[in-house]
C-alpha positions as CSV (number, residue, x, y, z in Angstrom):
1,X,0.5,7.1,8.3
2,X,2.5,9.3,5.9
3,X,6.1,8.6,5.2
4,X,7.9,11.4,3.2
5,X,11.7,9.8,2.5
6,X,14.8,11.1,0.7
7,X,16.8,8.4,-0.6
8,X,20.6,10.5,-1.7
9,X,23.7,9.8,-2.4
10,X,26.0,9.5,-5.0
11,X,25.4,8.2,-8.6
12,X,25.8,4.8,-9.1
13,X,24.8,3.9,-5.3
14,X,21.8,2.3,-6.6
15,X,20.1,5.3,-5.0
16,X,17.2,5.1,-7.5
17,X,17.0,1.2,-7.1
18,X,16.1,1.4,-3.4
19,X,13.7,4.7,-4.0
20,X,12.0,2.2,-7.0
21,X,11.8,-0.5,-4.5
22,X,10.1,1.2,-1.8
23,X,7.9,2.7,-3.7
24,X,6.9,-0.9,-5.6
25,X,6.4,-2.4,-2.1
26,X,4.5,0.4,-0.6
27,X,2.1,-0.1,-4.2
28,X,2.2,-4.0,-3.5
29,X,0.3,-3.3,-0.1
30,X,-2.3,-0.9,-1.2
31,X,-0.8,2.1,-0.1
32,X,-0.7,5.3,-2.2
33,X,3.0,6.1,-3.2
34,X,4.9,8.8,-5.7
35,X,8.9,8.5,-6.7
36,X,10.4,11.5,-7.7
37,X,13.7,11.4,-9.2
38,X,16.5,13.9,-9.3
39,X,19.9,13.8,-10.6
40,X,22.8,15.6,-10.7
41,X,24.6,16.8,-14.3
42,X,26.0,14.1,-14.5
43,X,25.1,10.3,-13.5
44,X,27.4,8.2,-12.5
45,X,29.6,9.8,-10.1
46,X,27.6,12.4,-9.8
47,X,24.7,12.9,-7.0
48,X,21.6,11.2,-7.3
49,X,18.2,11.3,-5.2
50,X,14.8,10.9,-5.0
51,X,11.7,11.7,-2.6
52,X,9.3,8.6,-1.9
53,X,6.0,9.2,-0.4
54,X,4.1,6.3,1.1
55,X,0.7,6.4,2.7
56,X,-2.5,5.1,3.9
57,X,-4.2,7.9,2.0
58,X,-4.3,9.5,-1.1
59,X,-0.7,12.3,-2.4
60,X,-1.3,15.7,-2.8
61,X,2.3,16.1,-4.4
62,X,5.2,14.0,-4.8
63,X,7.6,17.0,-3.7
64,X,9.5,16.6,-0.6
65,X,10.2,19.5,1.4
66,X,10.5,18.6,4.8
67,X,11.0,14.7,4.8
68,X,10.1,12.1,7.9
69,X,13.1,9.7,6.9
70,X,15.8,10.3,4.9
71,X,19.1,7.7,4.1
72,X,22.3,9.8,2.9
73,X,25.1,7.9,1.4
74,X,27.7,10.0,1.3
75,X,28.6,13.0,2.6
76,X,27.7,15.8,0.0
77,X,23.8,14.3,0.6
78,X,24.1,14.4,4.4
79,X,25.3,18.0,4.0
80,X,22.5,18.9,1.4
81,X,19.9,16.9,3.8
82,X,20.3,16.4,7.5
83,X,18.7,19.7,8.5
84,X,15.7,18.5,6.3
85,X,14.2,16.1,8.5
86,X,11.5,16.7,10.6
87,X,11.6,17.1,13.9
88,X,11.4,13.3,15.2
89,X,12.0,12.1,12.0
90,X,14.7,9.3,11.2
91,X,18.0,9.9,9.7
92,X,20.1,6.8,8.4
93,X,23.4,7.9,7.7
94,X,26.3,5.1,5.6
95,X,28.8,5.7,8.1
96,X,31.2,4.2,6.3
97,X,31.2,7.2,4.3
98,X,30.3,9.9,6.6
99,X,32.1,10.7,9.5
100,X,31.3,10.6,12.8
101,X,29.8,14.5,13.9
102,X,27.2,15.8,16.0
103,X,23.8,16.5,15.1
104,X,20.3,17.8,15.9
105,X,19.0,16.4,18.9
106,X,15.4,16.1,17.7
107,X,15.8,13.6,15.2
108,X,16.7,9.6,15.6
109,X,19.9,9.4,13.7
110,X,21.0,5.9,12.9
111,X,24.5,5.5,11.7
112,X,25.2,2.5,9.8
113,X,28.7,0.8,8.3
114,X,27.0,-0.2,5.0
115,X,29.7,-0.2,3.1
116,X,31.4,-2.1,5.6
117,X,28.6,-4.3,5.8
118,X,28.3,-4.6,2.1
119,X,32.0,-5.8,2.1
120,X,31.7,-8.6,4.5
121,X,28.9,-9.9,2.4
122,X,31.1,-9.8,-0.1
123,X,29.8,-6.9,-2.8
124,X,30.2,-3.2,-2.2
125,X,27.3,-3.0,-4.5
126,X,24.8,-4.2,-1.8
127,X,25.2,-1.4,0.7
128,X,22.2,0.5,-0.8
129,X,20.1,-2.5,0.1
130,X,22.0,-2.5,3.8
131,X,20.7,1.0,4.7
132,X,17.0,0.4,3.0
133,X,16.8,-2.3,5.5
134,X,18.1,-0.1,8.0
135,X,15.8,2.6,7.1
136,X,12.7,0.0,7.6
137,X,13.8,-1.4,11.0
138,X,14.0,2.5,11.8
139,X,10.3,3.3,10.4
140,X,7.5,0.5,10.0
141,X,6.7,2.1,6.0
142,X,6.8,-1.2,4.4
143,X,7.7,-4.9,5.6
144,X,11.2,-6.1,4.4
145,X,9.9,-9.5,3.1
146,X,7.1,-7.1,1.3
147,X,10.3,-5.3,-0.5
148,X,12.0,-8.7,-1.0
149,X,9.2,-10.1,-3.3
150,X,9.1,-7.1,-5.3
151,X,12.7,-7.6,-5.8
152,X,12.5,-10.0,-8.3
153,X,10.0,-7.3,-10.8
154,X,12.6,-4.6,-10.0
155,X,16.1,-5.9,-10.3
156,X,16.7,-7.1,-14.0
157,X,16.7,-10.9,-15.0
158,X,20.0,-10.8,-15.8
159,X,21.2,-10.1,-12.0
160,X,18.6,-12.2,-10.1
161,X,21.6,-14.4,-9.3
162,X,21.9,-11.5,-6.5
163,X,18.6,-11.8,-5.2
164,X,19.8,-13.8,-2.1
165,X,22.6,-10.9,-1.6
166,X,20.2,-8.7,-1.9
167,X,17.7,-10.1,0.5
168,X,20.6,-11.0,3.0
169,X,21.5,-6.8,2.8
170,X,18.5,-6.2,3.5
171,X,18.2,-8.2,6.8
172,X,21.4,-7.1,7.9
173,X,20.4,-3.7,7.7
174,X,17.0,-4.2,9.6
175,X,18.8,-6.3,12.1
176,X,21.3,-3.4,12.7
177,X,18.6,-0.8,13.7
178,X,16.5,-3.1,15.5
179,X,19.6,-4.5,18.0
């Protein structure tokens, strides 16, 4: 199976933390996989994406064009991507950012509170990890606890004190699509 996802949002999201860690996780179980970063002029603040392939066979380019999954952040991503997705495709949307609208009937839009979420658990930083747990319970690409052991290569030593945050957004999110 091919998975074609665009992580966006806005810089400082830890948009490019949750592109790494799919794509480290997808590499841990033998799959082919490409990250392709993109940033806006400036980072923080700014927008931020990237476009993660993951698949059972070999990548003939790491561009996205016409993605199967894509999680949007804010709302200047969910603008720039919603009409992206493939028909049947999966759209996770931080609803806690992005108001409540109307959209394409042909794709599986999951709206999630992960800032909300992120809150309760008691960092705003989390809510990255929130909707990449979302965006798994959505589409089978990688298992969750494959992405929690590949935490601990990808996050820095010096914040592995938030691994259990981490592993707790993660769940929450999966848990959210999947009730």
């Amino acid at each position: 199976m091919d998975h074609e996802v665009i992580m966006a949002g806005f810089g400082g999201q830890g948009i490019m933390l949750i592109g790494t860690l799919l794509t480290y996780a997808g590499k841990e179980e033998g799959k082919a996989v490409s990250w392709l970063p993109s940033y806006g002029p400036e980072m923080r603040g700014g927008t931020a994406n990237c476009a993660v392939c993951v698949s059972d066979d070999s990548i003939a380019s790491p561009v996205v064009v016409e993605p199967t999954a894509a999680v949007v952040m804010n709302r200047p991503s969910y603008e720039k991507f919603k009409n992206m997705v493939q028909p049947g495709g999966a759209l996770i949307v931080n609803s806690s950012l992005v108001p409540d609208e109307e959209i394409r009937g042909d794709i599986e839009v999951y709206r999630i509170p992960a800032n909300d979420v992120a809150r309760e658990l008691g960092s705003d930083r989390v809510a990255n990890m929130v909707c990449l747990g979302a965006l798994l319970g959505a589409r089978e690409i990688v298992k969750v606890e494959t992405v929690i052991s590949v935490l601990r290569k990808v996050i820095s030593q010096r914040h592995h004190s938030l691994l259990p945050l981490n592993e707790e957004a993660l769940w929450r999110g999966y848990r959210l699509v999947k009730a």
